[in-house]
N, C-alpha and C positions, 0 to 999 in steps of 0.2 A: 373609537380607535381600534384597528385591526391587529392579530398576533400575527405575529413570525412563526414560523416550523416549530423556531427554538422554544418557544413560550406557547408554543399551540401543545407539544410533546410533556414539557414540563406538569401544563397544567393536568392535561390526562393522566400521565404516571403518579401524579401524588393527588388531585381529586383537589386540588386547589386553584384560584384563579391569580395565574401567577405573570410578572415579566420580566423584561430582562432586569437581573441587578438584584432580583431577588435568591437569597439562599437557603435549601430545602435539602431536606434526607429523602431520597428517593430510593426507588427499590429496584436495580435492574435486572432486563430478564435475563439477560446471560453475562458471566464476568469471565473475559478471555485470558489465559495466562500460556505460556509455554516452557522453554530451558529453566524460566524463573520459577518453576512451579516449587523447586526445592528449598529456594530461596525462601518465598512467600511462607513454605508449610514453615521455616521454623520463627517467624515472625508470628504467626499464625498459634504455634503454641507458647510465645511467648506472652500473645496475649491473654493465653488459659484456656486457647483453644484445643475440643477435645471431639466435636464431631461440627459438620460446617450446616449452618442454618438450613440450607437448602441444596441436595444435590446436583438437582438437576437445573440452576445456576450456573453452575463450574460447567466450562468449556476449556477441555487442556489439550494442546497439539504439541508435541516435540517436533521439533525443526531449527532452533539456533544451530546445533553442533550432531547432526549426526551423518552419518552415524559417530558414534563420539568418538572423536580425537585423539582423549586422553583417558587417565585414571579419574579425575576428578568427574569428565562431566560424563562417565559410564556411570560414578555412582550417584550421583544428581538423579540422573535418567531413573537410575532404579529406587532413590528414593521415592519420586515421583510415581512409578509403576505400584509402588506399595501404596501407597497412601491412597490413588487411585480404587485399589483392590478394597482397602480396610471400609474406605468412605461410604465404597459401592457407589462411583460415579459413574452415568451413565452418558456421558460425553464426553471421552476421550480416544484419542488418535495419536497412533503410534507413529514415529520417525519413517519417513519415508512415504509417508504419506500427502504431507507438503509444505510448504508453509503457513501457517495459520491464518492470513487473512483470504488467501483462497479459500482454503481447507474450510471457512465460516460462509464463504458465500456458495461454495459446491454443495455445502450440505443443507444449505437450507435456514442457518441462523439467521443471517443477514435477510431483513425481509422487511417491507414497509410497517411501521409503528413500532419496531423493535427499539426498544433503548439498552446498550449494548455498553459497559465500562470494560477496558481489554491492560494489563499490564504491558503494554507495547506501543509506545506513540501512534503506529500504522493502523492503532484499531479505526479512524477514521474513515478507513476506506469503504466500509460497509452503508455510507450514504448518499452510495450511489444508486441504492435499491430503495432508499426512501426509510433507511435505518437511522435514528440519531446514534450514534458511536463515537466512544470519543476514550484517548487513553489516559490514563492513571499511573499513580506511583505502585510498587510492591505493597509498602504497609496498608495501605489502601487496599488493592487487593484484598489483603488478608484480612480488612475491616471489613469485608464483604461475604468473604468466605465464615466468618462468626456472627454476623449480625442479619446478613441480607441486603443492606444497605449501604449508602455515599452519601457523604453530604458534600453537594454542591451548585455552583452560582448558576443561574440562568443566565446566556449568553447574549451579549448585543447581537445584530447579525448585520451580514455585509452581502447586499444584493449584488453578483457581477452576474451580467447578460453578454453573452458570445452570441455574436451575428456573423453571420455571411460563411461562404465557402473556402477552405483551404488551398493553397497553390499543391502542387505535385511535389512528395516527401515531404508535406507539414502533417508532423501527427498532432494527435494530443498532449505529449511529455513536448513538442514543441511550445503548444499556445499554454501550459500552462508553467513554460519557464519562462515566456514572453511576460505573463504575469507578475511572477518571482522577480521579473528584472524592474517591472515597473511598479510596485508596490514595496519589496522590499521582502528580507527574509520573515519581518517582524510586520507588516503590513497589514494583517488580521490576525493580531495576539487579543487571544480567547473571544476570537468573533465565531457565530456559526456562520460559514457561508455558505448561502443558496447561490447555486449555478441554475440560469436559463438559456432561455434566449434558443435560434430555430438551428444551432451548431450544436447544441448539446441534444435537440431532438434528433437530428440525423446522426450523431455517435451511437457506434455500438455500446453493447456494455463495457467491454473489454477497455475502450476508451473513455469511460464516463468514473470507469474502477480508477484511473489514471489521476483522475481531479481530487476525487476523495482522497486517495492516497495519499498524495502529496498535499492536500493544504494545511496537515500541517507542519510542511515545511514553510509555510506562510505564517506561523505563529496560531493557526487557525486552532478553535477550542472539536472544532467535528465539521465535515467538509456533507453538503445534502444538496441530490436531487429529487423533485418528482418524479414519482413513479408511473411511466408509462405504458402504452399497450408491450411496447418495447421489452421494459422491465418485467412483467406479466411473463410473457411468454417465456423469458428467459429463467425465472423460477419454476414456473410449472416443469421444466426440464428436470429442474435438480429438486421436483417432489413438493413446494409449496403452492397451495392453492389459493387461490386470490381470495376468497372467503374466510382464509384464517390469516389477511392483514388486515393493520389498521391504515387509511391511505388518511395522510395528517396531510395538509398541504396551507401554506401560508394565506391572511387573508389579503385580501384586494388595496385593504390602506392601512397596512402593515407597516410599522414604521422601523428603517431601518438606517443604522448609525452611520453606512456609507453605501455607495453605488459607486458599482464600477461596468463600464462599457465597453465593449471592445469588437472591432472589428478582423476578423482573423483572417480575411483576406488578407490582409497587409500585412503578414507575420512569416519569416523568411524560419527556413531550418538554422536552430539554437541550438548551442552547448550553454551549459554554464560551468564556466574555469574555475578551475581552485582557488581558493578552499570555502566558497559559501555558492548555496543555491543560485542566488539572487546575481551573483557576478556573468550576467547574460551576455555573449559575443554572437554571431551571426557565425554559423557555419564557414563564411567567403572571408573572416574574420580569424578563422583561426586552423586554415589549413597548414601551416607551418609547423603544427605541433604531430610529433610521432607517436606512434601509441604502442610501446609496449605488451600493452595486454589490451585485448578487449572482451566484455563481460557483456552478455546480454542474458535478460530474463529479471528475478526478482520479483516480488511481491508489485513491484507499482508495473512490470512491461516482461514477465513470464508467462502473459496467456497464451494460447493457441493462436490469434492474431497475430500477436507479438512477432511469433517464432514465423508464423508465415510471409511475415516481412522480412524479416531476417534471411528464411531459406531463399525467397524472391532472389535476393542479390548475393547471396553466396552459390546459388546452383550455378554448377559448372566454371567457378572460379577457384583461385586457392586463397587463402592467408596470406598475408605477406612475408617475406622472409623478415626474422626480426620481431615479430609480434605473433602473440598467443591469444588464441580465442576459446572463451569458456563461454558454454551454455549453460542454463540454468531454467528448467521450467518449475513452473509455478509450484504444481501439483503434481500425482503421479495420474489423476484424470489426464493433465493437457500432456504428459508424457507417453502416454500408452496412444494417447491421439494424434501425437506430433510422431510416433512410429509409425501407426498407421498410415500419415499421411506422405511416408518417407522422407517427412523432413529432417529427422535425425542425421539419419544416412548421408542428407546434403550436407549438414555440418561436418560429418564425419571426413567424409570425402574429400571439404574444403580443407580439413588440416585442424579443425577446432574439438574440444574435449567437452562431452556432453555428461554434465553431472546429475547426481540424483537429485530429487527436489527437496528443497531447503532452502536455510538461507546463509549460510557458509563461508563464499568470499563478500559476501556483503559487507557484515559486520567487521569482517575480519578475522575469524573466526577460525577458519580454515580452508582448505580447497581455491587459494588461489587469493593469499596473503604477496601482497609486493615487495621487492628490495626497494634500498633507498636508490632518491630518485627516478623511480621508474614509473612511467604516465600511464593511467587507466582510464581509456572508456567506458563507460559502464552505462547501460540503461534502468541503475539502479534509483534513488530518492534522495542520496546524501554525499557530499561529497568532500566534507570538512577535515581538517587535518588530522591522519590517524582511524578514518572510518572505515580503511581495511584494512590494519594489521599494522603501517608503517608510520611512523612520525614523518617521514621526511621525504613519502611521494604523493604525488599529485591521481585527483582525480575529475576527469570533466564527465558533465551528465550528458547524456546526450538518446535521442529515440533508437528504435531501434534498428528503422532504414540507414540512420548516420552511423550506427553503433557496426553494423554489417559491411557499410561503403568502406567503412575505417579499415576494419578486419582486413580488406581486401587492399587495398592500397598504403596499409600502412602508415598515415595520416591522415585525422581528422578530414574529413571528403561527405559527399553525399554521392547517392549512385549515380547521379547524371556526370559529376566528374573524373568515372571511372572509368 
């Protein structure tokens, strides 16, 4: 009988012959933290920690709150800068630089056979280069930062294969809220899913970051695909050589706890309405609704793609009167690039505010927190009650062709209705 990714990974990392259901102390190569870094160090010496097992481990990015806010999270920030200095870590990145699950694939962490624990749910995004990645709690964390090690479950896994071609404005935060609607928020709780199928080999990266990212808002324990010619090329960019991964790839009769198929031709531009992923309407479904704000970029739909769908249909139009539109790129890589490519400019021009990269009004954090009652579109991953700042406004998910039609019209739309 054949392993999965999940059991294929486990077993390499710890030198045992392991499957799913089994639980093991592993070693991973890099443990992602950010805003929380402050957090983790004093759990960290609560546990009597006084230098961290392995430096170059620790993978730290500031990007929740900066540039910071307030008093509090300026001295966060610098507790972290010290600790940084004292430790002598040689993987750290300063605010503004972008948010960390780019920030891990620009630089080259995120790579096939990497096994990757991140204090950040969103560390999942990084399997889409063929990384197993998956997040953790703080204490955790900091059981890593003192020992080197996690102990945890081998995962079942949940094979879904995407077939066929998309219709015009289906992206990927499209088919993979089509998913979310038919599976559920909880659908793959602590499943790995392997994505195939000949739609996942025609996606860019940019698009493939989009699955990872978000499964697990599917309850998903690490979202992975194969790494193809695709994927290859696209690190040797950002400096990793195909000779220094490992390509782990599931076997042939691999057994796995569910199957899911889907044809994505048949999948229409989706929102999903407040307040859960999973609550999917059809774009033609819910043009009634105003928006307020609209928010494109984030860690799951701030790449340079992203923003070049977005410019597509904001060039030469404005905002609507009544609603506000914030940009947000990834990284200061896809920012210096989306200048380049005058896409900023077209935002500007439309009426919309282009912020530094981070992650800001996401969380709710800052830069672009709501009053009550007021509806946000956002191309961001989460949209639960209070995920930007307000108990008592809404927010729908949506790509980032629909996130831009919006902008422009003022409700919920896709460009052809504009």
């Amino acid at each position: 009988m054949g392993k999965t990714f999940a059991e294929k990974i486990f077993s390499l990392k710890t030198g045992k012959d392991l499957r799913a259901g089994a639980i093991v102390m592993v070693k991973p190569d890099f443990v992602l933290t950010h805003d929380n870094s402050s957090a983790i160090l004093s759990t960290f010496k609560k546990m009597g920690g006084k230098k961290v097992a392995d430096p170059k481990q620790l993978l730290i990015v500031l990007d929740h709150i900066v540039p910071a806010n307030d008093e509090k999270a300026a001295t966060n920030h610098q507790k972290t800068r010290q600790f940084v200095a004292e430790q002598k870590l040689p993987h750290f990145y300063e605010g503004g630089r972008g948010i960390c699950h780019q920030v891990a694939v620009e630089e080259g962490f995120a790579r096939p056979g990497a096994f990757i624990c991140g204090s950040d749910s969103h560390t999942t995004t990084y399997g889409a280069l063929g990384a197993f990645s998956t997040g953790i709690g703080r204490s955790e964390a900091a059981g890593i930062w003192a020992t080197g090690e996690i102990w945890l479950k081998v995962p079942e896994s949940m094979k879904v294969v995407l077939k066929g071609k998309p219709k015009k404005w289906v992206t990927a935060k499209d088919v993979v809220l089509h998913i979310a609607g038919k599976i559920g928020a909880d659908g793959a709780l602590y499943y790995s899913m392997e994505f195939s199928g000949d739609y996942i080999d025609n996606c860019s990266i940019a698009d493939r970051l989009v699955f990872t990212n978000m499964s697990v808002e599917l309850g998903a324990k690490n979202g992975w695909m194969a790494p193809d010619k695709k994927a290859f090329d696209y690190l040797a960019v950002h400096g990793v050589k195909k000779e220094d991964c490992t390509v782990i790839l599931p076997d042939a009769d691999a057994v796995y706890a569910e199957t899911l198929e889907i044809d994505v031709a048949k999948i229409e531009p989706l929102v999903a309405a407040p307040h859960s992923v999973d609550l999917v309407k059809t774009v033609v479904e819910s043009t009634a609704v105003k928006a307020d704000q609209v928010l494109i970029g984030t860690c799951t739909n701030g790449r340079i793609e992203d923003l070049r769908q977005a410019a597509e249909i904001l060039k030469g139009r404005k905002v609507a009167k009544g609603t506000r539109l914030l940009v947000l790129p990834a990284s200061s890589e896809v920012y210096i690039q989306a200048a380049d490519e005058g896409l900023l400019k077209i935002f500007v021009q439309a009426g919309g505010i282009v912020l530094n990269p981070g992650c800001g009004p996401c969380l709710g954090a800052h830069q672009g927190i709501m009053a009550p009652n007021e509806i946000t579109v956002s191309t961001a991953n989460r949209n639960f009650k209070g995920r930007m700042g307000c108990n008592t406004s809404f927010i729908y998910l949506a790509s980032p062709y629909t996130a831009a039609a919006t902008a422009v019209k003022g409700t919920i739309a896709t460009p052809d209705m504009l």
